[in-house]
BALOBA-1460 file (C-alpha; in Angstrom, 3 decimals):
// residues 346
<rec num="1" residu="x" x="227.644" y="-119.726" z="12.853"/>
<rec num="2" residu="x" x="225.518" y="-116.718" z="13.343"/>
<rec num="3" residu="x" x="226.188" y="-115.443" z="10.305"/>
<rec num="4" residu="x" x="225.044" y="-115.747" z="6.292"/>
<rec num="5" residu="x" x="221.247" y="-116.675" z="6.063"/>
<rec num="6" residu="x" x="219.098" y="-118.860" z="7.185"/>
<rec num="7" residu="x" x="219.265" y="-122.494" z="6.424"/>
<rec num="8" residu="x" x="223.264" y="-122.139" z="5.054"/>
<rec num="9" residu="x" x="225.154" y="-123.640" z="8.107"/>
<rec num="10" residu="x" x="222.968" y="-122.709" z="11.280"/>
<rec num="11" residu="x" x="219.527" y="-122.799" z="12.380"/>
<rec num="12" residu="x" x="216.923" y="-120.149" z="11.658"/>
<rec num="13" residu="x" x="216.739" y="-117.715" z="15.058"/>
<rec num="14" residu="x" x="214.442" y="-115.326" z="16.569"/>
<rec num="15" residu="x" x="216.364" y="-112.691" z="15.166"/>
<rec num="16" residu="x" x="214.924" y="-114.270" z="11.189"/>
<rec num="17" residu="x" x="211.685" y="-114.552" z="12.485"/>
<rec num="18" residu="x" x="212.315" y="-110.965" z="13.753"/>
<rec num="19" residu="x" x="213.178" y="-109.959" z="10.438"/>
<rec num="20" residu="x" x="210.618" y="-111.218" z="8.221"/>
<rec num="21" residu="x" x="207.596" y="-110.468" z="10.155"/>
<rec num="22" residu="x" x="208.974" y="-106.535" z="10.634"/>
<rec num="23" residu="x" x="208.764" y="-106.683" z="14.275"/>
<rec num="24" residu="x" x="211.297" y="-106.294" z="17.290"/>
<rec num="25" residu="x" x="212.853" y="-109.953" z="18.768"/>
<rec num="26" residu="x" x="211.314" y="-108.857" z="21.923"/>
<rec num="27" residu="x" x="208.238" y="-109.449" z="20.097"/>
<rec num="28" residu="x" x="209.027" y="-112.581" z="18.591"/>
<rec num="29" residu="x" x="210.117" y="-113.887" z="22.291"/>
<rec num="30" residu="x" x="206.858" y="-112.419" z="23.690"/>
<rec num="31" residu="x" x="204.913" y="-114.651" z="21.224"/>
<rec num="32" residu="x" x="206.468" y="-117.554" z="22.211"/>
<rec num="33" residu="x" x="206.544" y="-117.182" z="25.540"/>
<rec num="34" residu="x" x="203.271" y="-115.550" z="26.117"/>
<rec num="35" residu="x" x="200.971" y="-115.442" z="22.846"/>
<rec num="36" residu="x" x="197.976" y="-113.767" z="24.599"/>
<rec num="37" residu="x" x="199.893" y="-110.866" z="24.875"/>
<rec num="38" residu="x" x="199.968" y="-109.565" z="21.447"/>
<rec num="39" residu="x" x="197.174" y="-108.494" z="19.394"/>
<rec num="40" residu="x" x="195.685" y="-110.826" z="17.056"/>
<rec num="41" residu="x" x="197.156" y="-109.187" z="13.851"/>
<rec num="42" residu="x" x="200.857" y="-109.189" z="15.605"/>
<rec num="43" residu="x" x="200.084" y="-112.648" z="16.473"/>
<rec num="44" residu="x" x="199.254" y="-113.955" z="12.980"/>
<rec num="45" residu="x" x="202.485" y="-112.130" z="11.624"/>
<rec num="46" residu="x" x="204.803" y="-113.861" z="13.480"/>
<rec num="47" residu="x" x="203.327" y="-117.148" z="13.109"/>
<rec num="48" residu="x" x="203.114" y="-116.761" z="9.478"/>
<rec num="49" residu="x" x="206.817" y="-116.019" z="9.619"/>
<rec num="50" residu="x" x="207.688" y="-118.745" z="11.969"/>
<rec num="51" residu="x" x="206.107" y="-121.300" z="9.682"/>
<rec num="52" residu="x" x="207.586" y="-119.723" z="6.464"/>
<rec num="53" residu="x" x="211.237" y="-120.102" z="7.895"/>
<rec num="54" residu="x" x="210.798" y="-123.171" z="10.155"/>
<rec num="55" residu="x" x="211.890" y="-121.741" z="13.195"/>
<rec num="56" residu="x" x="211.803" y="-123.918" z="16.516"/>
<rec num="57" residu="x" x="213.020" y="-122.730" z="19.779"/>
<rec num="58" residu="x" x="216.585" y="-122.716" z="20.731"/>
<rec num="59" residu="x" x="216.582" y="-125.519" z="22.903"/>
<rec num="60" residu="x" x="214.944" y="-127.470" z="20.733"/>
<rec num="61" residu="x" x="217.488" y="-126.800" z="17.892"/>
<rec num="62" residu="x" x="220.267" y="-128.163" z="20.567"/>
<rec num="63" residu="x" x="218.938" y="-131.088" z="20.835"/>
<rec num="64" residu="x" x="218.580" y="-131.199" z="16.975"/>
<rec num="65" residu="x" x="221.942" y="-130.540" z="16.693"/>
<rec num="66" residu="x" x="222.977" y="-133.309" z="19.024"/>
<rec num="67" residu="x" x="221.205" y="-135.777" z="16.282"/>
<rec num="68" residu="x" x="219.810" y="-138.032" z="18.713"/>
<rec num="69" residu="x" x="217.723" y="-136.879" z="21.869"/>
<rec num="70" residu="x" x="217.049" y="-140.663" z="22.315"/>
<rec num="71" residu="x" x="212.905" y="-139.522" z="22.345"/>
<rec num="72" residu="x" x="209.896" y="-141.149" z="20.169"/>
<rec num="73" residu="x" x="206.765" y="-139.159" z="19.817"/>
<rec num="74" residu="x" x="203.243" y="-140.326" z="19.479"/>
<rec num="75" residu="x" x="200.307" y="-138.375" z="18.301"/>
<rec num="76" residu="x" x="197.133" y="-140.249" z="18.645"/>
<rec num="77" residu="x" x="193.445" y="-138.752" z="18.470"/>
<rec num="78" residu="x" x="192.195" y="-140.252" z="22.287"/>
<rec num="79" residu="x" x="193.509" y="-142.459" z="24.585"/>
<rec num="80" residu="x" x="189.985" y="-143.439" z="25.990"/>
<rec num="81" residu="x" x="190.565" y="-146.522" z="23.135"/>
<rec num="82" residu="x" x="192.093" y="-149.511" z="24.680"/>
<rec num="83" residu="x" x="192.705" y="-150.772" z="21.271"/>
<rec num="84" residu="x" x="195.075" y="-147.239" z="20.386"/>
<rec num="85" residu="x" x="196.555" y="-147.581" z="24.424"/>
<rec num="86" residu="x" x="197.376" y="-151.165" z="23.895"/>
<rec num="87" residu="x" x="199.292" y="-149.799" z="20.524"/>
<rec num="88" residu="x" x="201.050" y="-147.206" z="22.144"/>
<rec num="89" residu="x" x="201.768" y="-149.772" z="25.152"/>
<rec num="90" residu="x" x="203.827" y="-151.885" z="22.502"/>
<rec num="91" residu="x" x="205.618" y="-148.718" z="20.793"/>
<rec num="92" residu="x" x="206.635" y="-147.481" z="24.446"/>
<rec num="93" residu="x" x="208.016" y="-151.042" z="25.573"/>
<rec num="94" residu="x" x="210.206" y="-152.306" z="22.130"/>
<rec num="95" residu="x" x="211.247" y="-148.552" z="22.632"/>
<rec num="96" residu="x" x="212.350" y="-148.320" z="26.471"/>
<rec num="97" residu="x" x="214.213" y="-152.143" z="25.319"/>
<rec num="98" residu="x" x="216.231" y="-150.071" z="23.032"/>
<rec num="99" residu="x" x="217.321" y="-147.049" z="24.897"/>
<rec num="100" residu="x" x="214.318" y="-144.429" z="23.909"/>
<rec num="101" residu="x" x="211.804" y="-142.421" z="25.781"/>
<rec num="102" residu="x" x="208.351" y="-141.875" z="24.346"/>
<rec num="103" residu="x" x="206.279" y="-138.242" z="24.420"/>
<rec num="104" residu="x" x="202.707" y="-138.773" z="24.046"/>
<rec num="105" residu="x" x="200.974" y="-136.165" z="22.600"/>
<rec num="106" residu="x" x="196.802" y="-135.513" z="21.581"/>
<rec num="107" residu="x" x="195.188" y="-134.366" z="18.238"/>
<rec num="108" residu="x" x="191.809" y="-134.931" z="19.127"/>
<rec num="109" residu="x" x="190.853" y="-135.576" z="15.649"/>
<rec num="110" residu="x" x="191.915" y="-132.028" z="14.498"/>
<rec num="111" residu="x" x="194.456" y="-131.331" z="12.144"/>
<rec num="112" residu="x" x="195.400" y="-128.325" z="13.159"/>
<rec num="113" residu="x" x="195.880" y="-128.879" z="16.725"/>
<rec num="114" residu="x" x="197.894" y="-132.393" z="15.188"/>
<rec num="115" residu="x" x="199.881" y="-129.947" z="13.532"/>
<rec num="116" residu="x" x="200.520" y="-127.961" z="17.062"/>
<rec num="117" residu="x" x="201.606" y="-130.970" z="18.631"/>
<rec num="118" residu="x" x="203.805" y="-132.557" z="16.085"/>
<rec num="119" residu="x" x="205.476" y="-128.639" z="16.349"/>
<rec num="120" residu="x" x="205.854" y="-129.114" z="20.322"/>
<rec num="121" residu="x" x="207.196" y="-132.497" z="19.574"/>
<rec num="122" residu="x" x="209.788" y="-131.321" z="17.072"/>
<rec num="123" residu="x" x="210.552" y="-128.612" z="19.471"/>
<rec num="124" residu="x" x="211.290" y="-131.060" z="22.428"/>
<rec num="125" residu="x" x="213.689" y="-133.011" z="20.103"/>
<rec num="126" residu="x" x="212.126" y="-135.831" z="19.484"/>
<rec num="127" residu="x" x="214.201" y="-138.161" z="16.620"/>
<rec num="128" residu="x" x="211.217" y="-139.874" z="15.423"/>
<rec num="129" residu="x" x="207.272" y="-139.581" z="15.492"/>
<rec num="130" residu="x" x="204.594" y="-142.464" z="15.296"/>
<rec num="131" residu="x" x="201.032" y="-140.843" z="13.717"/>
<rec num="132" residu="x" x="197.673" y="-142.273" z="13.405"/>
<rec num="133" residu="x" x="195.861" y="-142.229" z="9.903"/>
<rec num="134" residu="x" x="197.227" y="-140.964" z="6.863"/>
<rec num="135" residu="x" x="195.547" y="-137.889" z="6.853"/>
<rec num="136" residu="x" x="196.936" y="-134.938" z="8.274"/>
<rec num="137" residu="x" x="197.597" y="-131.298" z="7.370"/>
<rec num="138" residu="x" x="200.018" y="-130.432" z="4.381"/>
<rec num="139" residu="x" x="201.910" y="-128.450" z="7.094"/>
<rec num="140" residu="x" x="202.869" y="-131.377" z="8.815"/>
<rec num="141" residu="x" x="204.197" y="-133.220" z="6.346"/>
<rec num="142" residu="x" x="206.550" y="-130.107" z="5.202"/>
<rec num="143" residu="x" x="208.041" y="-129.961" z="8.610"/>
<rec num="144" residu="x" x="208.965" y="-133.335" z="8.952"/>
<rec num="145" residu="x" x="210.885" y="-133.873" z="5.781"/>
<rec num="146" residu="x" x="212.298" y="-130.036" z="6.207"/>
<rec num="147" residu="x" x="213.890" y="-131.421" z="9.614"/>
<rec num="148" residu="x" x="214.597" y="-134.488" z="8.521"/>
<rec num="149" residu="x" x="212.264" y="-136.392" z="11.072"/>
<rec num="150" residu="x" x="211.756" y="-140.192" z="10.493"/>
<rec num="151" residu="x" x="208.044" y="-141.120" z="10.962"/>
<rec num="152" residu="x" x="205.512" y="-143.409" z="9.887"/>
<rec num="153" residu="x" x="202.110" y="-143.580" z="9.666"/>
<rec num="154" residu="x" x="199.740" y="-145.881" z="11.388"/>
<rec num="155" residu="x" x="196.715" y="-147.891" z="11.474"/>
<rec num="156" residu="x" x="196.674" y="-147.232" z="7.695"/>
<rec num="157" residu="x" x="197.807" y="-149.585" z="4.996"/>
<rec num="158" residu="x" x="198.099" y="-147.997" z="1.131"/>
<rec num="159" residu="x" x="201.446" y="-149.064" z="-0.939"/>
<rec num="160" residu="x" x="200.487" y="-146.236" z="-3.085"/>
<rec num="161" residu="x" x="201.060" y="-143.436" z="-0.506"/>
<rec num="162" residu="x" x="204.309" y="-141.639" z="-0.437"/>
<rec num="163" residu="x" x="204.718" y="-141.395" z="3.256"/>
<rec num="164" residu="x" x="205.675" y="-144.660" z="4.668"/>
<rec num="165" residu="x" x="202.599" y="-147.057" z="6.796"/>
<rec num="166" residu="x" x="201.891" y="-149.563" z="9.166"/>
<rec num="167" residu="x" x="198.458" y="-151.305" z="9.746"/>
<rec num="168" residu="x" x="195.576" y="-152.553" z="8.367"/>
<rec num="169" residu="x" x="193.282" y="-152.054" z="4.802"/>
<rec num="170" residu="x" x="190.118" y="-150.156" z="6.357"/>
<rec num="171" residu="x" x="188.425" y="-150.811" z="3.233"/>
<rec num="172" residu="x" x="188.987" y="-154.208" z="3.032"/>
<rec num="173" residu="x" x="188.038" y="-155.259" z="6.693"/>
<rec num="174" residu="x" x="185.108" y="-153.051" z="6.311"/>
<rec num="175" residu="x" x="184.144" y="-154.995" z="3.155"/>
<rec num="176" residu="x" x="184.389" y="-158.534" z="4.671"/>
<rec num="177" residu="x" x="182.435" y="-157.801" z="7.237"/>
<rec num="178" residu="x" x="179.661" y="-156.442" z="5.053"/>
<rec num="179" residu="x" x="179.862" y="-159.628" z="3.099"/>
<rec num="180" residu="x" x="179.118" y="-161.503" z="5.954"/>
<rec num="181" residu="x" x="176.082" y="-160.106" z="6.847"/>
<rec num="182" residu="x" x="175.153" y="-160.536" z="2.930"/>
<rec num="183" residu="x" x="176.235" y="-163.864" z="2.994"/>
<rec num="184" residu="x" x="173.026" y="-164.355" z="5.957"/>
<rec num="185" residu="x" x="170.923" y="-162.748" z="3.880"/>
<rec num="186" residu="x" x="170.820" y="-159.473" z="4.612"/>
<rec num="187" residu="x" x="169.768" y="-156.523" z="2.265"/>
<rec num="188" residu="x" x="168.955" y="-153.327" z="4.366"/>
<rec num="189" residu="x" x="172.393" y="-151.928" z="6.137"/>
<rec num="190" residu="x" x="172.836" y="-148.952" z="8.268"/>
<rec num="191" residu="x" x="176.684" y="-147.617" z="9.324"/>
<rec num="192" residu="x" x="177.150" y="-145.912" z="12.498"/>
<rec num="193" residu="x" x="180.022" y="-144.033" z="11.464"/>
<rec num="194" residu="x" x="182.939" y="-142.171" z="13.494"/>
<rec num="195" residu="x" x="182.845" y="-138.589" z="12.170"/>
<rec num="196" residu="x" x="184.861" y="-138.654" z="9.143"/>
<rec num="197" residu="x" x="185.699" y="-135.374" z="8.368"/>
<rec num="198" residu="x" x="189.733" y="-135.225" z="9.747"/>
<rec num="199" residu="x" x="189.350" y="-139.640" z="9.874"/>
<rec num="200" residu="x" x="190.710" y="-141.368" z="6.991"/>
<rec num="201" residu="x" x="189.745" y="-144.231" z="9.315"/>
<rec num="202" residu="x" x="186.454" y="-144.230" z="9.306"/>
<rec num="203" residu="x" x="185.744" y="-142.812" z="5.755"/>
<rec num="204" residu="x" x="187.476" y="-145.685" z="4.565"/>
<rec num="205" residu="x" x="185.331" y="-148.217" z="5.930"/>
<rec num="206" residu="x" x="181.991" y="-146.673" z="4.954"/>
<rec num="207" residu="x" x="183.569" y="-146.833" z="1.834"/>
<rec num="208" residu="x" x="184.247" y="-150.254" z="1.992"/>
<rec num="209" residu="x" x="180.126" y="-150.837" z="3.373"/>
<rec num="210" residu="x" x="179.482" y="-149.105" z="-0.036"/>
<rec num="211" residu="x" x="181.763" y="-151.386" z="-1.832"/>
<rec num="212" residu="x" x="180.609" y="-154.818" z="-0.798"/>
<rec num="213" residu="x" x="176.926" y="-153.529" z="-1.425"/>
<rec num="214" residu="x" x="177.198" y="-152.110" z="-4.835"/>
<rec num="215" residu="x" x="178.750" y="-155.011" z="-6.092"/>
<rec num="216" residu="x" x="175.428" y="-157.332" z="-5.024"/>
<rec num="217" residu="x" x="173.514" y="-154.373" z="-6.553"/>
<rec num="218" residu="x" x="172.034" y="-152.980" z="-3.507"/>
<rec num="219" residu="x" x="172.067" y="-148.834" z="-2.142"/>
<rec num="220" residu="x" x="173.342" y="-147.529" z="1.061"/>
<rec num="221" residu="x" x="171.322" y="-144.424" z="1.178"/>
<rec num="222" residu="x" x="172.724" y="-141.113" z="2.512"/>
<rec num="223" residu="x" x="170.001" y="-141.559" z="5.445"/>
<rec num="224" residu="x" x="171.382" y="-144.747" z="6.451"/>
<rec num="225" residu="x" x="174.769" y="-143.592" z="7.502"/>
<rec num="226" residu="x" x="175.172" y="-141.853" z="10.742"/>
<rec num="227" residu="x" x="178.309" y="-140.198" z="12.131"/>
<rec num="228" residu="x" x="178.103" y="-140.162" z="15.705"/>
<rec num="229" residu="x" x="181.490" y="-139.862" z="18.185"/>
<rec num="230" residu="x" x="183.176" y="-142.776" z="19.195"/>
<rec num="231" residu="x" x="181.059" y="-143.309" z="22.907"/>
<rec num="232" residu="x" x="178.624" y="-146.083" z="24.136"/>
<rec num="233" residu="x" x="175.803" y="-143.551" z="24.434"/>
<rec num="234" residu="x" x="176.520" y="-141.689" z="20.888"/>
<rec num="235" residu="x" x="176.252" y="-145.801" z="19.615"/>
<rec num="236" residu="x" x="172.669" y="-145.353" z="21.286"/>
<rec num="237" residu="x" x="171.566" y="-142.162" z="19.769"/>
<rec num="238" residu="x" x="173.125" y="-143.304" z="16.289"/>
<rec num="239" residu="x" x="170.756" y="-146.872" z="16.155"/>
<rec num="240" residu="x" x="167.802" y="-145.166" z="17.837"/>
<rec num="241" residu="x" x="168.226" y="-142.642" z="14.537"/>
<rec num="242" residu="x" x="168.666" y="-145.752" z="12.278"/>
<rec num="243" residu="x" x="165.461" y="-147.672" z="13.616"/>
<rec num="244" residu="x" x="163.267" y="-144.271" z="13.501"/>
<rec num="245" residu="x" x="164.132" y="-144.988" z="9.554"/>
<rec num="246" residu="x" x="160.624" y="-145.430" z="7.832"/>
<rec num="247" residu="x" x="162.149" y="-148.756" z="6.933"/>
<rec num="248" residu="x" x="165.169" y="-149.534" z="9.307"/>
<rec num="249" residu="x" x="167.895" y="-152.086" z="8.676"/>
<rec num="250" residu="x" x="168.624" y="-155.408" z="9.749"/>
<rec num="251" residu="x" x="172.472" y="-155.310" z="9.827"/>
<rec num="252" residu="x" x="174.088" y="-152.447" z="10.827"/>
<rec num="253" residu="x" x="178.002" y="-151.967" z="11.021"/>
<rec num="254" residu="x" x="179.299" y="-149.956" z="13.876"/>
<rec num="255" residu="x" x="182.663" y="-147.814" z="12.938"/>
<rec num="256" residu="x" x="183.955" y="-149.318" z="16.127"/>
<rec num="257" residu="x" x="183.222" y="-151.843" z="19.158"/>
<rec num="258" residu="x" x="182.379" y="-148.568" z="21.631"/>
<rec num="259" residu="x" x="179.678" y="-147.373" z="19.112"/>
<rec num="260" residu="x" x="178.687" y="-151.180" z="18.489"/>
<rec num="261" residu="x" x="177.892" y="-151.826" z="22.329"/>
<rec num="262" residu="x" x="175.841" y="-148.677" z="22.612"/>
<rec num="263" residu="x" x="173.580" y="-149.779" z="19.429"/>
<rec num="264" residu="x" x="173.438" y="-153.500" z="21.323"/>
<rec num="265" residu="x" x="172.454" y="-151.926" z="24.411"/>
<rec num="266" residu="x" x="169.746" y="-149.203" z="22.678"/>
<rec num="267" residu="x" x="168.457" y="-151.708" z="20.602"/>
<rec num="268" residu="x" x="167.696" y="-153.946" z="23.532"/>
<rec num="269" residu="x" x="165.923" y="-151.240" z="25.032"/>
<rec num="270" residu="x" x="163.768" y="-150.509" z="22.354"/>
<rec num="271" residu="x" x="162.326" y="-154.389" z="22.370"/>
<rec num="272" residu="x" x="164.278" y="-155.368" z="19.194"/>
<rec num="273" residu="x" x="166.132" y="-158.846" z="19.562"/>
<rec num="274" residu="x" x="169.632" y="-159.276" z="18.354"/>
<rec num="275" residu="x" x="170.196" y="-160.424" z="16.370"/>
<rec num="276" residu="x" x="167.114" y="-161.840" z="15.603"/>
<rec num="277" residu="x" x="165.330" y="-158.331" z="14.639"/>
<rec num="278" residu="x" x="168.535" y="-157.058" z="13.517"/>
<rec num="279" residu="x" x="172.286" y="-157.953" z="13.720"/>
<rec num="280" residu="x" x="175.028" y="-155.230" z="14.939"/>
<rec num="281" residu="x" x="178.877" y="-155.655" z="14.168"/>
<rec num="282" residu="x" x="182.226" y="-153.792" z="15.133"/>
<rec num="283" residu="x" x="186.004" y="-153.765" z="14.957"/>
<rec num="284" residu="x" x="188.009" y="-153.768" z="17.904"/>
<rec num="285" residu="x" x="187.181" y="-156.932" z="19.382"/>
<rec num="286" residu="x" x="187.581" y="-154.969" z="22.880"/>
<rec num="287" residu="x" x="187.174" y="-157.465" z="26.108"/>
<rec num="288" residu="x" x="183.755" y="-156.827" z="26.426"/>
<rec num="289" residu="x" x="182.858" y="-157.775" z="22.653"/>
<rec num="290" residu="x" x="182.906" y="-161.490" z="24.000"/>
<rec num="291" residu="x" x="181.340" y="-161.015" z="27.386"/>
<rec num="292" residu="x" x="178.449" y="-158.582" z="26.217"/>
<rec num="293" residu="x" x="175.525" y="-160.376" z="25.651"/>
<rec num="294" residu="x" x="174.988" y="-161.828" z="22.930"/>
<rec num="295" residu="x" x="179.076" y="-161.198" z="22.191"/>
<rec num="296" residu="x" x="179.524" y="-159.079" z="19.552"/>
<rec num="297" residu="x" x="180.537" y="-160.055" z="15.779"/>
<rec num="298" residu="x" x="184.029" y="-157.977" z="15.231"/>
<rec num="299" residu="x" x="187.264" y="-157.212" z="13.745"/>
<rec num="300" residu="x" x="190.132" y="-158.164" z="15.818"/>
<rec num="301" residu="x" x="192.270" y="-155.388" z="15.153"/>
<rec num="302" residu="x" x="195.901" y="-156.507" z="17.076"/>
<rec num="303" residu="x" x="197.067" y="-153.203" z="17.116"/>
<rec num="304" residu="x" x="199.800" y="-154.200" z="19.653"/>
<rec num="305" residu="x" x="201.489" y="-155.273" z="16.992"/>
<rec num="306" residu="x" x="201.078" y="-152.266" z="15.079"/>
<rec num="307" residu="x" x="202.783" y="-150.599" z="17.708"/>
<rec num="308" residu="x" x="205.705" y="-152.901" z="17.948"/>
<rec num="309" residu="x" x="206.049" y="-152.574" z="14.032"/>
<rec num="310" residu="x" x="206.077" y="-148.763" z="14.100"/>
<rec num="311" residu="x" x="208.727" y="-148.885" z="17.262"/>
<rec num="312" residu="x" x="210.735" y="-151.144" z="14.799"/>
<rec num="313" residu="x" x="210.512" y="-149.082" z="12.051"/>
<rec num="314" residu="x" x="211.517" y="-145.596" z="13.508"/>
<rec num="315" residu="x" x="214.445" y="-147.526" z="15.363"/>
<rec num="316" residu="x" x="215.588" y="-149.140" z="12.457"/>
<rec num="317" residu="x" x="215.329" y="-146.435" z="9.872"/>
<rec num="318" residu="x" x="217.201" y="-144.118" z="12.658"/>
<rec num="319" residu="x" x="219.958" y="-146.601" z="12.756"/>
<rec num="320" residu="x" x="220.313" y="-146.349" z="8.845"/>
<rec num="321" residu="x" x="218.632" y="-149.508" z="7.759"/>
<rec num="322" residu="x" x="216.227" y="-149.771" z="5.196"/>
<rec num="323" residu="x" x="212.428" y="-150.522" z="5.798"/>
<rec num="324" residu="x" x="209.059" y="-151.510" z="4.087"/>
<rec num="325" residu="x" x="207.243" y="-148.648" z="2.694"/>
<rec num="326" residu="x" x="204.117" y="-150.338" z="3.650"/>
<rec num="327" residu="x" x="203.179" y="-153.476" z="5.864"/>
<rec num="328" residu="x" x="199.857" y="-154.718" z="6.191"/>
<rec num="329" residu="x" x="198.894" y="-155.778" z="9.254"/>
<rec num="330" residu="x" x="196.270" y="-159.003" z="8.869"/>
<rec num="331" residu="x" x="192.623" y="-158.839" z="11.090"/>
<rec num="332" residu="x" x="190.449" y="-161.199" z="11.753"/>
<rec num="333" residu="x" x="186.773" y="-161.614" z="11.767"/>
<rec num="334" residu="x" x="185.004" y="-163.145" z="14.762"/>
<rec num="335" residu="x" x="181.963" y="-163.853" z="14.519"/>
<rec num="336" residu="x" x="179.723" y="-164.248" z="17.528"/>
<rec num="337" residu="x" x="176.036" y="-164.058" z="18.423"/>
<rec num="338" residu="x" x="175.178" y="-160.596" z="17.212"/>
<rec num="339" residu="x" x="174.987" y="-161.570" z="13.792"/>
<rec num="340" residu="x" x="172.367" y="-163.700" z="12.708"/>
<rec num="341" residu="x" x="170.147" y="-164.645" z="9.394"/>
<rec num="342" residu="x" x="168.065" y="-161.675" z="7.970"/>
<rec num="343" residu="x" x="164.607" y="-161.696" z="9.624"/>
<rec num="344" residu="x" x="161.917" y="-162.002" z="7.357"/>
<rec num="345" residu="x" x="159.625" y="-159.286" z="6.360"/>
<rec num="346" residu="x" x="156.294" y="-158.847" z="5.208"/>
């Protein structure tokens, strides 16, 4: 079996990697084993070669070989969420009830170092991995179906994607809760956004802001929309920046509960009333969105049950049964006292 080329009856080795990056498998072992080592340029050849062929570490390829290692992985941005712990809480128990460990891994919104960890994963034999979004790099994609990796993605729900998903239409939630606020009258939104550069997430419920406001005619200027990171005091700067607006909103939707009780809390400060100067919604509906005064107008999101769904599906789909391609997940909008009718003006 260590014979003939790679990929025709046995796993690609150091001694491929070796091969097609022109180096010495001392040098390939010293670049796994000790990166910082090498100069950059020896570096980047043997990483280009280890992607080209595949490659993962010996032990890892044991495990492959052994076609269950009876592991789930998880790659989430944060766990400072206790809407994404409460997920992986669900994933982990359905799994331990059915014989599986779960390896926990962080992409801190970056793609690449997603990428990284879904390689680690792969590399500790895990038989299945649970993701977050639907955006990740092309990379990752390639090495999962090249190793034959069941995974699904979640928090995302699109039919039309080819990888298969679990969760909820960002758009659409987004949408409904901008029709609310329309529906009290108001006309002048703000967004304080998640960054949305590596967050399908969050894009996709600005878009849906834009959606529910086009149709009734009305803008949502560039100015309007801030992307601040998903903490209480970003929520802060991010409506301070919105009410500093020559003419500031009334409603503004927050990209998440965190950045919604930091706006609440800043706006408060600044003398406005909520909502009667201006009303402030989430999603989440985390356990302070009912206790903070006024309690905060959300989207439940019941991503425990995302979790469960996604443990399902890898378990399932291991054990050769087929699954939905894509399962919506329904939300719920609660409203509470943070929403109110559109103050008048002038």
């Amino acid at each position: 079996m260590r014979d003939g080329p790679p990929g025709v009856g046995r796993q690609v080795g150091m001694r491929d990697v070796a091969s097609r990056a022109g180096v010495s498998i001392a040098t390939v072992s010293r670049f796994i084993n000790d990166p910082e080592t090498l100069s950059p340029d020896m570096r980047a050849r043997v990483e280009d070669a280890v992607r080209a062929l595949g490659y993962i570490r010996h032990g890892a390829a044991r495990a492959l070989s052994m076609r269950r290692s009876h592991a789930i992985g998880a790659i989430i941005p944060t766990v400072d969420n206790p809407t994404r712990a409460s997920k992986v809480a669900a994933l982990q128990k359905h799994c331990r009830e059915n014989g599986y460990n779960v390896l926990l891994a962080l992409s801190e919104y970056d793609l690449d170092l997603e990428l990284q960890q879904c390689r680690n994963l792969v590399e500790a034999g895990a038989d299945g991995l649970m993701l977050e979004g639907g955006l990740h790099h092309p990379e990752l994609y390639e090495l999962l179906e090249s190793r034959n990796i069941v995974f699904v993605n979640t928090i995302v729900y699109d039919p039309a994607s080819p990888y298969p998903n679990i969760g909820f239409d960002n758009r659409g939630m987004a949408r409904r809760l901008a029709e609310h606020l329309l529906d009290l009258g108001h006309t002048e939104f703000g967004v304080i956004s998640g960054p949305r550069g590596s967050n399908d997430r969050a894009r996709e419920r600005v878009e849906g802001v834009h959606r529910a406001l086009a149709k009734k005619g009305l803008p949502l200027p560039a100015e309007r929309v801030v992307e601040r990171p998903y903490r209480v005091a970003e929520g802060r700067l991010g409506l301070k920046t919105l009410m500093e607006l020559p003419s500031p909103p009334t409603a503004v939707i927050c990209g998440n509960d965190v950045l919604a009780f930091g706006a609440i809390l800043e706006a408060q400060a600044l003398g406005y009333d909520v909502p009667g100067d201006v009303s402030i919604a989430g999603f989440d509906d985390l356990d302070w969105a009912s206790q903070l005064p006024p309690g905060l107008t959300t989207i439940a999101l019941p991503a425990p049950k995302v979790g469960l769904l996604a443990a399902r599906y890898l378990l399932e789909t291991l054990a050769g049964k087929a699954m939905p391609h894509a399962t919506e997940v329904e939300v719920r909008l609660i409203r509470r006292g943070s929403t109110g009718p559109a103050p008048k003006r002038g």
